[in-house]
C-alpha positions as CSV (number, residue, x, y, z in Angstrom):
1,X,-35.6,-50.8,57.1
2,X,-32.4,-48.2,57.7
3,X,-34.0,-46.5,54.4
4,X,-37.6,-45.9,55.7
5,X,-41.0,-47.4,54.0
6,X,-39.8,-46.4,50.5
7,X,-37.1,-49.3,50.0
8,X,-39.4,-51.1,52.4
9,X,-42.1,-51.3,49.6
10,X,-39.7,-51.8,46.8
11,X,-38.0,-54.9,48.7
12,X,-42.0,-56.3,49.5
13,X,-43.2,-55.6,46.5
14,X,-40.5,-56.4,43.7
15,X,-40.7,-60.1,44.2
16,X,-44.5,-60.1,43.8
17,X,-43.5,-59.6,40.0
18,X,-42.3,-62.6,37.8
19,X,-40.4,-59.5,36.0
20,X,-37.9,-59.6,38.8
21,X,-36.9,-63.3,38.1
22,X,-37.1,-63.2,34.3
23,X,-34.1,-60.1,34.8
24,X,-32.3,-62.7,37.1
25,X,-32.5,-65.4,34.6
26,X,-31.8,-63.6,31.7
27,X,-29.1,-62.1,32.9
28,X,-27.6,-65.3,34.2
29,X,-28.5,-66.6,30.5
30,X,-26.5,-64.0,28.5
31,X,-23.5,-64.5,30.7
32,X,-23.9,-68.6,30.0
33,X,-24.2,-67.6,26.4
34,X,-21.6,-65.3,26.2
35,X,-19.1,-67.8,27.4
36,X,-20.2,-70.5,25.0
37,X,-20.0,-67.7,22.3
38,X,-16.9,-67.0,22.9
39,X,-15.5,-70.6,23.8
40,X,-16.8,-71.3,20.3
41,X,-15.3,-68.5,18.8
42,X,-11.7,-69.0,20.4
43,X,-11.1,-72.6,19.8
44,X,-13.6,-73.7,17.5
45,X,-14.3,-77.3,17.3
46,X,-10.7,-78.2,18.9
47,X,-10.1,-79.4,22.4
48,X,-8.4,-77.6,25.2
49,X,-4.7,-79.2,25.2
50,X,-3.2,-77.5,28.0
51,X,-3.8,-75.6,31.4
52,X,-2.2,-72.5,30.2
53,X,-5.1,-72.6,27.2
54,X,-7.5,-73.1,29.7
55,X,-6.4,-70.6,32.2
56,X,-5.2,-67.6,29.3
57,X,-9.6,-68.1,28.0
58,X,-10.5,-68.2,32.0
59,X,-8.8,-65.2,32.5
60,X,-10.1,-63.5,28.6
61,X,-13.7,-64.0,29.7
62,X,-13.7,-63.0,33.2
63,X,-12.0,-59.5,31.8
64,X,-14.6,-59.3,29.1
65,X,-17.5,-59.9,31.6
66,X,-15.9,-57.7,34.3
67,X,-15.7,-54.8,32.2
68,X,-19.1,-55.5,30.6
69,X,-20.6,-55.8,34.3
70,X,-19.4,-52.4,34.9
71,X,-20.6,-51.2,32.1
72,X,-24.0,-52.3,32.4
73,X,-24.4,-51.4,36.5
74,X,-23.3,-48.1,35.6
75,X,-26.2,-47.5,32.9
76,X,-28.6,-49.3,35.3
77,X,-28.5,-47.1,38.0
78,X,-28.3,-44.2,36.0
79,X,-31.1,-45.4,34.4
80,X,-33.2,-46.7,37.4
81,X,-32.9,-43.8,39.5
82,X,-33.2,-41.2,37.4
83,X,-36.8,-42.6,35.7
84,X,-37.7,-43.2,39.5
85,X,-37.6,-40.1,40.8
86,X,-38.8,-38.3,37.6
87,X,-41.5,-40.5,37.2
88,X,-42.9,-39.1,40.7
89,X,-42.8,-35.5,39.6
90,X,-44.4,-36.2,36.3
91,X,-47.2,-38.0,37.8
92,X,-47.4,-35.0,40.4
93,X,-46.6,-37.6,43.5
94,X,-43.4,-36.4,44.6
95,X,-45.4,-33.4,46.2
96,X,-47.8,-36.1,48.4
97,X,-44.6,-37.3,49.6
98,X,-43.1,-34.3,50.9
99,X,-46.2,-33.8,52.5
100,X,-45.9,-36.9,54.7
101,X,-43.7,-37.3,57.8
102,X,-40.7,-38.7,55.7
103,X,-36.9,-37.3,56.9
104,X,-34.9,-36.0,53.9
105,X,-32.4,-38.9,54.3
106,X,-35.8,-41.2,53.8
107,X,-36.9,-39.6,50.4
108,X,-33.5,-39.6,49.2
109,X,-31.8,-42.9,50.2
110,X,-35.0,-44.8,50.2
111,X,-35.3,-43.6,46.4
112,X,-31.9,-44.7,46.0
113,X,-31.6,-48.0,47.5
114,X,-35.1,-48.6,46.0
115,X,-33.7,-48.0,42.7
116,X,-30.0,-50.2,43.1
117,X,-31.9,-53.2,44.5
118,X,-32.1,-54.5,41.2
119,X,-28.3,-53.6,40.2
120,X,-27.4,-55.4,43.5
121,X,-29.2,-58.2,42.6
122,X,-27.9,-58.5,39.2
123,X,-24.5,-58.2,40.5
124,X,-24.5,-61.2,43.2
125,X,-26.2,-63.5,40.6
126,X,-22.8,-63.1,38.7
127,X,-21.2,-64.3,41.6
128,X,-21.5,-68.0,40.1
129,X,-20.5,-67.3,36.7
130,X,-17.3,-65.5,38.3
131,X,-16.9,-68.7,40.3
132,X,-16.9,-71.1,37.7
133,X,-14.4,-68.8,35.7
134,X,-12.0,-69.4,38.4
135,X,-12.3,-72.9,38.0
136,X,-10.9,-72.4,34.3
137,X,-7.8,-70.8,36.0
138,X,-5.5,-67.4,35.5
139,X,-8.1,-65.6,37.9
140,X,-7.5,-65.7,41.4
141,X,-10.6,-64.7,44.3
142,X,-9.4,-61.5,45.7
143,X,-10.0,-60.8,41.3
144,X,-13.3,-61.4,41.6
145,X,-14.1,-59.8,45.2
146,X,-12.3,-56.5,44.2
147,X,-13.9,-56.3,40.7
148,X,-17.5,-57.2,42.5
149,X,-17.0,-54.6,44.9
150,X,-16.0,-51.9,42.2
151,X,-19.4,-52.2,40.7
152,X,-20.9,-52.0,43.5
153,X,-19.3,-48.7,44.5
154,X,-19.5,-47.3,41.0
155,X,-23.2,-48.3,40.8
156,X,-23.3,-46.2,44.3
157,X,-21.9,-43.1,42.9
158,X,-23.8,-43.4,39.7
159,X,-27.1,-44.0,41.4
160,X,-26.2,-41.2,43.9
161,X,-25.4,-38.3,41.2
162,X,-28.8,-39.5,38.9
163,X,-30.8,-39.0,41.7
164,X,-29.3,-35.5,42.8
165,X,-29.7,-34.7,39.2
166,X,-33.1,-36.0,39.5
167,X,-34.6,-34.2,42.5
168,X,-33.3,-30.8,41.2
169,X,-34.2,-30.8,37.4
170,X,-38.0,-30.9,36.5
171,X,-38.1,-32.5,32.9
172,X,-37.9,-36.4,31.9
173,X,-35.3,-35.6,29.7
174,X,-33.5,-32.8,31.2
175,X,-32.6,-35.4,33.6
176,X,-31.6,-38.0,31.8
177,X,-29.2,-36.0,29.1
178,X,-27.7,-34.0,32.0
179,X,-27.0,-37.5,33.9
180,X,-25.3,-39.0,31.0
181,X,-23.2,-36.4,29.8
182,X,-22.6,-35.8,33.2
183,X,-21.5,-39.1,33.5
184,X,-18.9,-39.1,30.4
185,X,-17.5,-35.4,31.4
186,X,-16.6,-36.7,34.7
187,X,-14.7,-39.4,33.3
188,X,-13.2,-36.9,30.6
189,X,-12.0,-34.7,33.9
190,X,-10.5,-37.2,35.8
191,X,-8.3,-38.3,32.5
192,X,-7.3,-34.6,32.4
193,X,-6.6,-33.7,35.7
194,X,-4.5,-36.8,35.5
195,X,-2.3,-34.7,33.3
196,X,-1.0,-32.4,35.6
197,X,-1.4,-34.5,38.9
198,X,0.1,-37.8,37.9
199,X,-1.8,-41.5,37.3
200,X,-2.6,-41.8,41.3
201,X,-5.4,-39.3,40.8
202,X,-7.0,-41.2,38.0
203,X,-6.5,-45.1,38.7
204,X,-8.6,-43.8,42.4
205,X,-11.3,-41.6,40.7
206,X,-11.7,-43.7,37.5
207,X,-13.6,-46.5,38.1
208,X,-12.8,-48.5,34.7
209,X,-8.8,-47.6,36.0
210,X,-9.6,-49.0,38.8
211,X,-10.7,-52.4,37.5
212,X,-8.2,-52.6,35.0
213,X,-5.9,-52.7,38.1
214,X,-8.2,-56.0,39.8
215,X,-7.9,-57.4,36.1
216,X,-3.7,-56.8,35.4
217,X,-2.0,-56.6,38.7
218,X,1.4,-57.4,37.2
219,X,1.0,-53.6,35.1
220,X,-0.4,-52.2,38.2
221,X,2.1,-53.1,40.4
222,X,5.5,-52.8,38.2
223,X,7.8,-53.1,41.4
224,X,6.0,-55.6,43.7
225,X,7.8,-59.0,44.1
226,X,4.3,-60.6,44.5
227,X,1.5,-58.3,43.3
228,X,-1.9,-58.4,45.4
229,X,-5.0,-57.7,43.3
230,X,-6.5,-54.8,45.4
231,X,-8.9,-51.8,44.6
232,X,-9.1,-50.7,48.2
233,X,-8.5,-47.0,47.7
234,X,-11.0,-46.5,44.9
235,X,-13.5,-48.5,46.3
236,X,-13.1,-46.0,49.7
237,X,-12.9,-43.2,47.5
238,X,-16.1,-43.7,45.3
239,X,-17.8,-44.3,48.0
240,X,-17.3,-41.5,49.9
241,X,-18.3,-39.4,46.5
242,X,-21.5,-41.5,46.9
243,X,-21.7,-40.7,50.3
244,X,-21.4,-37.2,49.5
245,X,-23.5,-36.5,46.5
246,X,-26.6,-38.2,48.9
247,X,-25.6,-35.8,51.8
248,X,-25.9,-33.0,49.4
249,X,-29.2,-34.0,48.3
250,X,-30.6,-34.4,51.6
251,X,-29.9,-30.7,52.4
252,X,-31.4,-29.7,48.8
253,X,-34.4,-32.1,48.4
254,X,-36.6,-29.6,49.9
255,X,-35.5,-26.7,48.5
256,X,-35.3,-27.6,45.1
257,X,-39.1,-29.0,45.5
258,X,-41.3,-28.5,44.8
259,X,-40.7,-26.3,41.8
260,X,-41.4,-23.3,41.7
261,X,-44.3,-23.6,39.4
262,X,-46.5,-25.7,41.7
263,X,-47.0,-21.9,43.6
264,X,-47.4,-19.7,41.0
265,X,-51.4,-18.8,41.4
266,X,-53.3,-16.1,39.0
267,X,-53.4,-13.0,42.2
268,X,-57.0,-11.9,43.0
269,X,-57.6,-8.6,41.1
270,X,-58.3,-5.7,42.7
271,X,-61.5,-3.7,43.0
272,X,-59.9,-0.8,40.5
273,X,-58.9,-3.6,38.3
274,X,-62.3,-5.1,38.0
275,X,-63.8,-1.5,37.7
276,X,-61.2,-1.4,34.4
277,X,-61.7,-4.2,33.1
278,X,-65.2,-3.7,32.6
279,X,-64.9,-0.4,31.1
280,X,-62.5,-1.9,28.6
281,X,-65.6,-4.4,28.0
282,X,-67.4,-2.1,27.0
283,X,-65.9,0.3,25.0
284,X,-65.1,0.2,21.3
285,X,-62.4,-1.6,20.0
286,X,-59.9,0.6,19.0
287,X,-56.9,-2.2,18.3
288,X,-56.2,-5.5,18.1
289,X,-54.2,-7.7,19.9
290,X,-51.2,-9.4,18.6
291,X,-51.2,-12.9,19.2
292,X,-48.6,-15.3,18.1
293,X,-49.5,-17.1,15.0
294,X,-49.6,-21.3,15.4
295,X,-49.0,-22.8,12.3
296,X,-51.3,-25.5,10.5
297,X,-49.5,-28.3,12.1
298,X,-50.0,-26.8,15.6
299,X,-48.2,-30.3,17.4
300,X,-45.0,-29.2,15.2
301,X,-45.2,-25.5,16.6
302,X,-45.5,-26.3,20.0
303,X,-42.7,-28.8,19.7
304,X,-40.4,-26.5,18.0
305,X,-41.8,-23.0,19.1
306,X,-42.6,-23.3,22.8
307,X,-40.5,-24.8,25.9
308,X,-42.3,-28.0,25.7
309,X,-39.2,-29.9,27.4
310,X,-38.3,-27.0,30.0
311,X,-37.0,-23.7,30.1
312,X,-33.7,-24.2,30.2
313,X,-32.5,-26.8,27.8
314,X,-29.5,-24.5,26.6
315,X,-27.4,-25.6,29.8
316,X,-28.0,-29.4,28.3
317,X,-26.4,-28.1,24.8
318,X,-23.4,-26.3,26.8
319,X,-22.9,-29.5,28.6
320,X,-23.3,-31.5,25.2
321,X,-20.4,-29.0,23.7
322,X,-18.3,-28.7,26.4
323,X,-17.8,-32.6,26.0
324,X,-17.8,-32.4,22.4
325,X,-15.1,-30.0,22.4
326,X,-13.5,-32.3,25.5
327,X,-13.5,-35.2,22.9
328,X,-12.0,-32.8,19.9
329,X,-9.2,-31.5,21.9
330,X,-8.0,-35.0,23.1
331,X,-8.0,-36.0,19.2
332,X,-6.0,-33.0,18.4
333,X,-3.4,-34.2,20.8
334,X,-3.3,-37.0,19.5
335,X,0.0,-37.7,17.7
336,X,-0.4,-41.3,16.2
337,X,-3.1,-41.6,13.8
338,X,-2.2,-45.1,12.7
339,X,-3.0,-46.5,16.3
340,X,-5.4,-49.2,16.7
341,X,-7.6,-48.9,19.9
342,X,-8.6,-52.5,20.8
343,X,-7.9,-53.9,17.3
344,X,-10.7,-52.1,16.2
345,X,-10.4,-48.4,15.0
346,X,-8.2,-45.8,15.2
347,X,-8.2,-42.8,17.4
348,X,-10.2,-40.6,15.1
349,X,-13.1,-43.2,13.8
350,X,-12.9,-43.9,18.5
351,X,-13.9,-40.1,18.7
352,X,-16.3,-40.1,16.3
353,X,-18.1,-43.7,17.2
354,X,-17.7,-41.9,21.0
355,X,-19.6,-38.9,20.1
356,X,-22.2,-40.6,17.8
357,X,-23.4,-43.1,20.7
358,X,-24.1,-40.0,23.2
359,X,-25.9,-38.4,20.3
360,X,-28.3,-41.4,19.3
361,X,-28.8,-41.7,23.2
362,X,-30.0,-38.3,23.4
363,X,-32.4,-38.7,20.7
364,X,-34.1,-41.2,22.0
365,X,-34.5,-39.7,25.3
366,X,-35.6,-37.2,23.9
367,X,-37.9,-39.4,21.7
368,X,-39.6,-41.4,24.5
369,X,-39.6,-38.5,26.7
370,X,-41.6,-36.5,24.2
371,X,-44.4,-39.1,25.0
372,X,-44.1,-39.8,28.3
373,X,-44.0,-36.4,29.9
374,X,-47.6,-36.2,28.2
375,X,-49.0,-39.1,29.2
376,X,-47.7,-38.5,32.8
377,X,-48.9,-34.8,31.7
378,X,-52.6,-35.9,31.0
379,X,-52.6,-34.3,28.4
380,X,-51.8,-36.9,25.6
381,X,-55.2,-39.0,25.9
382,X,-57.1,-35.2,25.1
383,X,-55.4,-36.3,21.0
384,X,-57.7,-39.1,20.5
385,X,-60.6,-36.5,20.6
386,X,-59.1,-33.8,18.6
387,X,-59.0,-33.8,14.5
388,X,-55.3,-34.6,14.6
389,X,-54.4,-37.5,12.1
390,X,-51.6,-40.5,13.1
391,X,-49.5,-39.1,10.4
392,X,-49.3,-35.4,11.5
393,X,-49.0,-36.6,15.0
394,X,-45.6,-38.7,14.5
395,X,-44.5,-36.4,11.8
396,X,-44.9,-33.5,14.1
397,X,-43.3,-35.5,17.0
398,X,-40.1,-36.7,14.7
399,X,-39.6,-32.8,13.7
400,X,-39.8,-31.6,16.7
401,X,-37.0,-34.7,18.4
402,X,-34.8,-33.8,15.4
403,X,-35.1,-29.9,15.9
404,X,-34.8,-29.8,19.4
405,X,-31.6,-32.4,19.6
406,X,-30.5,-30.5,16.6
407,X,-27.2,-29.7,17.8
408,X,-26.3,-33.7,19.2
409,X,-26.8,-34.3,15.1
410,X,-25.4,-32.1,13.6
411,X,-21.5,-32.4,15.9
412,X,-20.8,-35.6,15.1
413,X,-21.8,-34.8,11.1
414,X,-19.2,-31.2,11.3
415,X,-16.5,-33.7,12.7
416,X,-16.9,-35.9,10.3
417,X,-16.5,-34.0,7.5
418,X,-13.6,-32.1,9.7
419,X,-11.5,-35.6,9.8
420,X,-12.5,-36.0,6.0
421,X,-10.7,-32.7,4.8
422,X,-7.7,-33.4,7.4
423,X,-7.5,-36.4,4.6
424,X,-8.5,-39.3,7.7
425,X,-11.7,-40.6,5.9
426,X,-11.6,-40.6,2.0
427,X,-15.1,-38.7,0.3
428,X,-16.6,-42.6,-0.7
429,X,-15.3,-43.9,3.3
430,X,-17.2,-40.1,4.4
431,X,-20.4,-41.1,2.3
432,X,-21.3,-44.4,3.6
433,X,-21.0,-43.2,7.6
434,X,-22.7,-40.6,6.9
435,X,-25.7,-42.5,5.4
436,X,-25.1,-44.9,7.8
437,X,-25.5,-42.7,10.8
438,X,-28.5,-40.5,9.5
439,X,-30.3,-44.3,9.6
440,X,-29.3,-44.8,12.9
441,X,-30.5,-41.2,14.0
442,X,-34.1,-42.4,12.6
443,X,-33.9,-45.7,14.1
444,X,-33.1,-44.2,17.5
445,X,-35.5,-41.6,17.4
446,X,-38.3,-44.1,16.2
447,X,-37.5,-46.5,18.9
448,X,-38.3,-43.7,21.3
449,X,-41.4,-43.1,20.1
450,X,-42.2,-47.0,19.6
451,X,-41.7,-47.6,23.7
452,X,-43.7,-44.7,24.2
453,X,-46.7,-45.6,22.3
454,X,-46.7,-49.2,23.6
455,X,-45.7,-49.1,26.9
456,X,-48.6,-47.2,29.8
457,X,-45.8,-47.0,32.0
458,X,-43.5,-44.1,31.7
459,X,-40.8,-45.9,33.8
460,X,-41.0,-49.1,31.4
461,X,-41.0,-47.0,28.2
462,X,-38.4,-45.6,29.3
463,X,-36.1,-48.6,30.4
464,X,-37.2,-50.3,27.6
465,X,-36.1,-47.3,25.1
466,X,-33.1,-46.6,26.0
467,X,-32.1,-49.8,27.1
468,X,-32.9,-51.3,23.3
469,X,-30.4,-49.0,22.5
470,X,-27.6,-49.1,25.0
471,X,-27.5,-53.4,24.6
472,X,-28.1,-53.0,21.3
473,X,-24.8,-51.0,21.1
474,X,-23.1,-53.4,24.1
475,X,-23.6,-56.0,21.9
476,X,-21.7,-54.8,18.9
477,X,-18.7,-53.6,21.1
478,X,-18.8,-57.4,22.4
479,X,-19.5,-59.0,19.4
480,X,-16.3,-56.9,18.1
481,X,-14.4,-58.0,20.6
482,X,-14.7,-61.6,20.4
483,X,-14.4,-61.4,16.4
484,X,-10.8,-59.3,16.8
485,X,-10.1,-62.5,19.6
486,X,-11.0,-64.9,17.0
487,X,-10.1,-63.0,13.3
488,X,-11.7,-65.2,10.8
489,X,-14.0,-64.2,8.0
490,X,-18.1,-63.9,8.2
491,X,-18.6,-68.1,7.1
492,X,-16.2,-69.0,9.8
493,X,-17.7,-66.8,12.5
494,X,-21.5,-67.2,12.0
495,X,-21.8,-70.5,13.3
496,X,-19.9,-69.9,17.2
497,X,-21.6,-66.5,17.2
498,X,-25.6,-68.1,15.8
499,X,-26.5,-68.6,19.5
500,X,-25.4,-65.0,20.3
501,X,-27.6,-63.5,17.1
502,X,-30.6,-66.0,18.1
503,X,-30.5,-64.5,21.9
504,X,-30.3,-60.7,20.7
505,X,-33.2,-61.3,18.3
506,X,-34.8,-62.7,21.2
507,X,-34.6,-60.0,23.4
508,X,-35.3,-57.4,20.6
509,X,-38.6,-59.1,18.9
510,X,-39.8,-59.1,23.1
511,X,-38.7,-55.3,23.2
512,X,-40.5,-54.3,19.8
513,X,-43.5,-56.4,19.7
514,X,-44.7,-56.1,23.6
515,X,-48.3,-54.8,22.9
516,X,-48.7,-54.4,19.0
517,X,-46.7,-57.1,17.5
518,X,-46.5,-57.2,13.6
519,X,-45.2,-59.9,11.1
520,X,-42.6,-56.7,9.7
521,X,-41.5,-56.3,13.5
522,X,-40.7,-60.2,13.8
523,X,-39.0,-60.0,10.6
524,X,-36.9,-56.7,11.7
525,X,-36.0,-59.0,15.2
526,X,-35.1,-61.9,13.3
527,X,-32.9,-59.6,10.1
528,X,-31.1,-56.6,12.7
529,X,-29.0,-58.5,14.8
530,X,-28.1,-60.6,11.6
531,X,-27.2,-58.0,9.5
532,X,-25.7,-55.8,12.3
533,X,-23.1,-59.2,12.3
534,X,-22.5,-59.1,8.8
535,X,-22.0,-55.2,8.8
536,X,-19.2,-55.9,12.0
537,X,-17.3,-58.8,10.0
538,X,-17.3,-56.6,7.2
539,X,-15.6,-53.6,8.6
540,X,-13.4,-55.5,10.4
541,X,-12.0,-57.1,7.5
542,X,-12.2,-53.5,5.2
543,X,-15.4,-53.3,3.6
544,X,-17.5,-50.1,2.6
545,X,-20.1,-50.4,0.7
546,X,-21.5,-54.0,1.7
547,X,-21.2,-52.5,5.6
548,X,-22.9,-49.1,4.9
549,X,-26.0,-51.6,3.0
550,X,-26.2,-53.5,5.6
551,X,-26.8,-51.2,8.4
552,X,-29.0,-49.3,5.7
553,X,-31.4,-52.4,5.7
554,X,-31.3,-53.7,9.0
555,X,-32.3,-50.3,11.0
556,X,-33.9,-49.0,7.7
557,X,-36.0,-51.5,7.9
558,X,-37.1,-52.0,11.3
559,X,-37.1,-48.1,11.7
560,X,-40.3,-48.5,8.9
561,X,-41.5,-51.7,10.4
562,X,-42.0,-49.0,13.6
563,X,-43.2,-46.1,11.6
564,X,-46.1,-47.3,9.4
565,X,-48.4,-48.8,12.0
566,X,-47.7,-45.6,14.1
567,X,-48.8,-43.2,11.3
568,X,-51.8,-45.7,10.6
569,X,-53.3,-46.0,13.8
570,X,-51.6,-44.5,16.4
571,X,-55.1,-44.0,18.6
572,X,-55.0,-47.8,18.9
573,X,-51.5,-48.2,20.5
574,X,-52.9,-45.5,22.3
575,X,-55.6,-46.4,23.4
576,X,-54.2,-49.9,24.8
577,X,-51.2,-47.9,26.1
578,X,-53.4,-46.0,28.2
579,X,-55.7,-48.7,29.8
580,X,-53.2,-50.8,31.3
C-alpha cells in the first residue's frame, strides 16, 4: 500500500477480529436508536400530519447526528493515534522499527492511516443513516457530502497533530493531556484571532464553523439568491494543516527518537577511579551519606515525590492554564449573563461545565496511564511479589492521580467559588456542584484505574477509559438536547428515552464488567445512566437538591462498586490482566 507494511498489517489484520464488526454494528445501532429516541421524544405517540413536520425532524436529526459525528471522529483519532504510537515506545518497539528499512513518511503515515482506518470506516457506515434522513426531507445531498467530507478532514488534522505530539513526547499521559488541550486551545485561537481578522478566518479554520455552514446555508450565505451548501475552502484548508503537521513529523521522527534516555550508559571508570574507589573501601568511615528518606507508603512517595510521569509535566499545567485563563477571559467579556446557550445554561455554568469536562478527562488519563506505563514498564507484575497490600496500592495510586492532576481540580473549584461571590451561583446552588463534581473527580479517576487493572492491553485500557468517559458525557449533552427539543417533565420523558438508558447501560455494564464482573457493577450499569436521566430532567426543569443526590448515588455508587474489589484483591485482576 502507498503507506508501507504498517497500514498494510492494520488493513489484513483488523478484519480477522469480530471487534471490528461489533464497532460497525454498534455504531450503526446507536445512530438507529438515537433516531427512534428522538422520534419518540418529538412527537410522542402522534402521527406525522404534514411534510413540513416530516422534513423540519429530517433536518433536526441529521444536525444532531452531524455535529455528534464530528464530535466523536475528532476524539477517535485523537484517541487512536495517540495510544498507537505511545503504545510502541512503552513497549520499547518503536526502537526495532527505526531500526528496519522503513522511510520516515512509512513510520509516520502508516501509523496514521493505521490508526484513521477505523474512524473512516465508522464514517462511511453513516452513509445509510444520512441517506435515509434525506428521505424524511429538509436535507439536501451536497448536505450530507460536505458534512461527510468535514469529518473526514477534521479526523485528518486531528489524527495528524496526535501523532506529531505522539512521536515527540515520551509519557502515555504527557501525550494524551497535551493532545487534548491542544486540541481545545486551537479552537480557542481561531475564535480569537477571529476578532481582529473578521469571521472568514474562523468559519475556514474551525471545523465545527465549518459544518454549521453545510447544516444552515441560508445564515451562511445572507446575500445569495439560491444558497449552495459548500465547505470547500475548509475542507482544502484543513487538509493542507494535515498535510503539514505529517510533513513536519517526517523531518522530526528521527530526531526526536529515540529519546535521549535509550543512550545514556554508566561510562567505564577509569584506572585512577578504580584505584579510589578501593581506597575509599577501605578506609574508615568518617560520614554518612544522605540519602533521601521514602516514606512508609513508598508507592505514594514515588507517585508524588519522583517524576514518575516524566520530567517535564509543568509545560502540561502551563498548557492547562493558559486555556483556563483563555476560558476566564472570554467569560469576562461576556456582557449578557441571562443568555441561554442551547436552552441549557448560561454563559458562566458553559465555562465552568467546559472546564470541568477537560479536568475529569485529565484525571483519568492520568488514572489509566498510571497503570499502563507500568505494565508496558515491566515493572507492575514485580508488586504481586512484594509485601504491598491491595489497599495501600490503590490508595497510594488515587493520591498520587489527585496530587499530580492537582491543579486540573482545583481551577474549576477557584472559579466556582469566583462566579459564587460575583453573586452567579447562590452558596446552597455552590454546595451541591461542588459535591457533585468532587464525585465525579473520584468516579473518573476510579474508572482509570478500573480499565487499567482489567484490561492486559495498554491500548484497550486506554480506549476503553477514556472512552467510558467521553460517551458517557456525549450522552448527557444529547440526552439534553433532545429533552430541551421535547420540554416535558421526567414521567413524560422516561418512556421515548427507556431505549436510549437500556443501550447506555448496555454499553457501560460491557465496559465495567469485561474481566471481573460483580453483581454491584451490574447494578451500577443498570442505576448510572438512570439516574444520570433523572439528575438532567431535574436541572432542566430547576432542581438542586434532588439533581446534586442523584449524581451523588449514581457515580457514588459505581465509583465503590469499582473501589472495593480493587482494594480486596487487586493481585487477581492482576494476575488475569497480565496473562492475556
Amino acid at each position: 500500500m502507498f503507506a508501507g507494511p504498517l497500514l498494510t498489517r492494520e488493513a489484513i489484520t483488523a478484519p480477522r477480529h469480530p471487534k471490528l464488526f461489533l464497532i460497525r454494528a454498534g455504531y450503526l445501532a446507536a445512530l438507529v436508536v438515537l433516531m427512534y429516541t428522538a422520534g419518540q421524544a418529538t412527537f410522542e405517540r402522534r402521527p406525522v400530519l404534514t411534510l413540513g413536520d416530516s422534513s423540519a425532524f429530517g433536518r433536526f436529526l441529521f444536525d444532531l447526528f452531524a455535529m455528534v459525528q464530528l464530535t466523536l471522529a475528532s476524539a477517535a483519532a485523537l484517541l487512536f493515534c495517540s495510544s498507537n504510537v505511545s503504545q510502541e515506545k512503552d513497549k520499547r518497539t518503536l526502537v526495532l522499527l527505526l531500526m528496519t528499512d522503513l522511510t520516515n513518511f512509512e513510520l509516520v503515515a502508516g501509523k496514521l492511516a493505521a490508526s484513521l482506518l477505523l474512524v473512516v470506516m465508522l464514517i462511511g457506515v453513516s452513509l445509510p443513516v444520512f441517506a435515509l434522513l434525506a428521505i424524511l426531507g429538509g436535507i439536501s445531498w451536497a448536505q450530507i457530502f460536505w458534512a461527510e467530507a468535514v469529518c473526514l478532514a477534521t479526523a485528518a488534522l486531528v489524527g495528524s497533530w496526535a501523532t506529531l505530539v505522539a512521536y515527540w513526547r515520551d509519557k502515555t499521559f504527557q501525550t494524551l493531556a497535551i493532545c487534548v488541550i491542544g486540541a481545545l486551545l486551537y479552537l480557542g485561537l481561531i475564535e480569537g484571532i477571529s476578532i481582529v481578522t473578521g469571521p472568514d478566518v474562523r468559519d475556514h479554520l474551525n471545523p465545527y464553523r465549518a459544518m454549521v455552514a453545510v447544516l444552515n446555508p441560508l445564515a451562511a450565505q445572507p446575500d445569495a439568491l439560491q444558497p449552495v451548501p459548500t465547505a470547500l475552502v475548509p475542507v482544502l484548508v484543513l487538509t493542507a494543516m494535515a498535510v503539514s503537521l505529517g510533513l513536519y513529523t517526517m523531518a522530526m521522527v528521527r530526531k526526536w527518537n529515540p529519546s535521549r534516555f535509550a543512550f545514556d550508559q554508566v561510562a567505564e571508570p577509569t584506572p585512577e577511579e578504580l584505584a579510589q574507589a578501593a581506597a575509599q573501601e577501605l578506609a574508615p568511615a568518617t560520614h554518612s551519606r544522605e540519602h533521601r528518606e521514602i516514606w512508609n507508603l513508598p508507592l505514594l512517595w514515588r507517585e508524588v515525590c519522583t517524576r514518575a510521569y516524566g520530567r517535564k509535566m509543568i509545560f502540561v499545567k502551563l498548557a492547562y492554564f493558559v486555556m483556563a485563563a483563555f476560558i476566564i477571559f472570554n467569560l469576562s467579556q461576556s456582557n449578557d449573563s441571562r443568555q441561554i446557550i442551547l436552552g441549557m445554561m448560561s454563559p458562566v455554568g458553559f465555562a465552568f461545565a467546559s472546564l470541568s469536562l477537560v479536568s475529569l478527562i485529565l484525571v483519568n488519563a492520568q488514572a489509566v496511564t498510571s497503570l499502563t506505563s507500568e505494565r508496558d514498564g515491566q515493572t507492575l507484575e514485580l508488586l504481586l511479589v512484594t509485601n504491598v497490600t491491595p489497599r495501600e496500592f490503590i490508595f497510594s495510586k488515587l493520591g498520587g492521580i489527585f496530587f499530580n492532576a492537582k491543579e486540573a481540580i482545583l481551577i474549576p473549584i477557584l472559579l466556582l467559588v469566583a462566579l459564587t461571590m460575583r453573586g452567579e451561583f447562590t452558596v446552597e446552588s455552590t454546595l451541591y456542584v461542588l459535591i457533585s463534581y468532587l464525585v465525579l473527580v473520584a468516579f473518573s479517576a476510579m474508572v482509570g484505574l478500573h480499565s487499567g487493572l482489567c484490561y492486559g492491553r495498554s491500548r484497550v485500557a486506554i480506549g476503553s477509559s477514556l472512552g467510558t468517559v467521553f460517551f458517557l458525557f456525549v450522552g448527557i449533552f444529547v440526552c439534553m438536547m433532545l429533552i430541551v427539543e421535547a420540554r416535558a417533565s421526567f414521567a413524560l420523558q422516561l418512556t421515548p428515552f427507556l431505549v436510549f438508558i437500556l443501550g447506555g447501560s448496555l454499553g457501560l455494564w460491557a465496559s465495567l464488567s469485561h474481566k471481573n464482573p460483580s453483581p454491584a457493577l451490574m447494578m451500577a450499569s443498570a442505576m448510572l445512566p438512570f439516574l444520570t436521566f433523572y439528575a438532567i430532567t431535574g436541572y432542566l426543569l430547576g432542581g438542586t437538591l434532588g439533581v446534586c443526590l442523584s449524581v451523588v448515588a449514581a457515580y457514588g455508587f459505581t465509583t465503590l462498586a469499582m473501589l472495593v474489589p480493587a482494594i480486596s484483591a487487586f493481585d487477581i485482576a492482576l494476575g488475569r490482566s497480565a496473562e492475556r
